[in-house]
C-alpha positions as CSV (number, residue, x, y, z in Angstrom):
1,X,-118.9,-17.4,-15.5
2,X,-120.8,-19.6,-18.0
3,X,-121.0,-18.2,-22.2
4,X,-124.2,-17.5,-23.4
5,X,-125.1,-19.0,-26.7
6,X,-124.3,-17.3,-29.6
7,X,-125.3,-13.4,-30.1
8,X,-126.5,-11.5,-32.6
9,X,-124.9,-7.9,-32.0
10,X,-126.8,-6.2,-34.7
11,X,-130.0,-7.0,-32.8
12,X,-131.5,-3.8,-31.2
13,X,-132.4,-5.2,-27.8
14,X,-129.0,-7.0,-27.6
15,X,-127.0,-3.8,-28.9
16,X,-128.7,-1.7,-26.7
17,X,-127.8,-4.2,-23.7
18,X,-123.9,-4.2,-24.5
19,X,-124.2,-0.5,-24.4
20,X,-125.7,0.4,-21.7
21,X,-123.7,-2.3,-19.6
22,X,-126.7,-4.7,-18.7
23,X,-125.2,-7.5,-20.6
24,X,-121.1,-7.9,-20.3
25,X,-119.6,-10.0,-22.5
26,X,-116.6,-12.1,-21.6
27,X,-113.5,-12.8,-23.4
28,X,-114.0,-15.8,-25.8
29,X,-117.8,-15.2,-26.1
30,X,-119.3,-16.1,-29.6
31,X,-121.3,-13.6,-31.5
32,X,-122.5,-13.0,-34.7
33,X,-123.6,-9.8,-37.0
34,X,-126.7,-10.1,-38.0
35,X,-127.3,-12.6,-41.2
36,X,-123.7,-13.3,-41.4
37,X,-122.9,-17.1,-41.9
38,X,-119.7,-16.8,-39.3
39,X,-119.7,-16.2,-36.0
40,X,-116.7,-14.0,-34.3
41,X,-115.2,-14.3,-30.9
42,X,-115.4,-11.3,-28.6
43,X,-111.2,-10.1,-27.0
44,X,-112.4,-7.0,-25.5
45,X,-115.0,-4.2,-25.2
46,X,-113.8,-0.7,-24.3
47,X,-116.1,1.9,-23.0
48,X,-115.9,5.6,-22.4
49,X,-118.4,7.7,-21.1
50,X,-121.2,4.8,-20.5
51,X,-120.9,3.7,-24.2
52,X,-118.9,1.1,-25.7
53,X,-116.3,3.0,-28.1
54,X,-114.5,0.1,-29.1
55,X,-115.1,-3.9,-29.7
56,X,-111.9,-6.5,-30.3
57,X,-113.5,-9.9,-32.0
58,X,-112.2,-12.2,-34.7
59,X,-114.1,-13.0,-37.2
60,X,-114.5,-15.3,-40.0
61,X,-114.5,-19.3,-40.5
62,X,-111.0,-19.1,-38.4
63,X,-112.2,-16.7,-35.9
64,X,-111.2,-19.2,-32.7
65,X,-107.9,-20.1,-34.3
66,X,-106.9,-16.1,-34.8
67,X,-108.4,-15.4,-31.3
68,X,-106.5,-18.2,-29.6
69,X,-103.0,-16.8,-31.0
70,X,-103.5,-13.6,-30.0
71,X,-104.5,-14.4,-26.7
72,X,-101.2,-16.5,-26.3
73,X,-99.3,-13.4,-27.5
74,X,-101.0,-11.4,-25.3
Protein backbone atom coordinates (compact mmCIF):
# COMPACT_ATOMS: atom_id res chain seq x y z
CA UNK A 1 0.00 0.00 0.00
CA UNK A 2 1.29 3.36 -1.31
CA UNK A 3 1.04 6.89 1.44
CA UNK A 4 -0.98 9.41 0.32
CA UNK A 5 0.49 12.84 0.53
CA UNK A 6 0.29 14.70 3.48
CA UNK A 7 -3.28 15.19 5.35
CA UNK A 8 -4.89 17.68 6.95
CA UNK A 9 -7.00 15.92 9.81
CA UNK A 10 -8.72 19.00 10.92
CA UNK A 11 -10.35 19.10 7.46
CA UNK A 12 -14.08 18.16 7.57
CA UNK A 13 -14.28 15.96 4.61
CA UNK A 14 -10.96 14.26 5.57
CA UNK A 15 -12.09 13.87 9.40
CA UNK A 16 -15.28 12.68 8.51
CA UNK A 17 -13.52 9.95 6.16
CA UNK A 18 -11.14 8.61 9.02
CA UNK A 19 -14.21 8.22 10.97
CA UNK A 20 -16.42 6.66 9.24
CA UNK A 21 -13.66 4.11 7.89
CA UNK A 22 -13.67 5.24 4.10
CA UNK A 23 -10.17 6.41 4.33
CA UNK A 24 -7.56 4.02 6.55
CA UNK A 25 -4.58 5.37 7.30
CA UNK A 26 -1.43 3.26 7.62
CA UNK A 27 1.30 3.23 10.04
CA UNK A 28 4.01 5.89 9.09
CA UNK A 29 1.42 8.05 7.14
CA UNK A 30 2.13 11.98 7.34
CA UNK A 31 -0.55 14.25 8.42
CA UNK A 32 -0.87 17.54 9.61
CA UNK A 33 -3.57 19.64 11.89
CA UNK A 34 -4.84 22.11 10.27
CA UNK A 35 -2.38 25.51 9.92
CA UNK A 36 0.19 23.83 11.87
CA UNK A 37 3.76 24.24 10.41
CA UNK A 38 4.73 20.39 11.43
CA UNK A 39 3.46 17.55 10.17
CA UNK A 40 3.01 14.31 12.54
CA UNK A 41 3.30 10.62 11.68
CA UNK A 42 0.24 8.48 12.28
CA UNK A 43 1.31 4.79 14.82
CA UNK A 44 -2.20 3.75 15.13
CA UNK A 45 -5.94 4.56 15.07
CA UNK A 46 -8.28 2.76 17.44
CA UNK A 47 -11.92 2.50 16.98
CA UNK A 48 -14.84 1.45 18.97
CA UNK A 49 -18.22 1.42 17.97
CA UNK A 50 -17.67 2.74 14.17
CA UNK A 51 -15.73 5.84 15.54
CA UNK A 52 -12.20 6.38 15.94
CA UNK A 53 -11.73 6.75 19.91
CA UNK A 54 -8.16 7.05 19.86
CA UNK A 55 -5.13 8.35 17.37
CA UNK A 56 -1.14 7.52 18.14
CA UNK A 57 0.99 10.14 15.95
CA UNK A 58 4.20 12.03 16.72
CA UNK A 59 4.40 15.24 16.17
CA UNK A 60 6.66 18.09 15.90
CA UNK A 61 9.93 19.00 13.80
CA UNK A 62 11.15 15.34 15.10
CA UNK A 63 8.08 13.60 14.62
CA UNK A 64 9.87 10.68 12.21
CA UNK A 65 12.76 10.35 14.55
CA UNK A 66 10.29 9.80 17.87
CA UNK A 67 8.09 7.50 15.57
CA UNK A 68 10.91 5.51 14.30
CA UNK A 69 12.17 4.62 18.04
CA UNK A 70 9.03 3.65 19.14
CA UNK A 71 8.34 1.49 16.43
CA UNK A 72 11.83 -0.34 17.12
CA UNK A 73 10.70 -0.67 20.75
CA UNK A 74 7.58 -1.88 19.78
Amino acid sequence: MRYLPTLDVWEPAISAAIDSGALRLQRGQWVKCGDSPYRSRIHEIKRRGGHVVHIRAFHGPDASRKFLEYCKAD
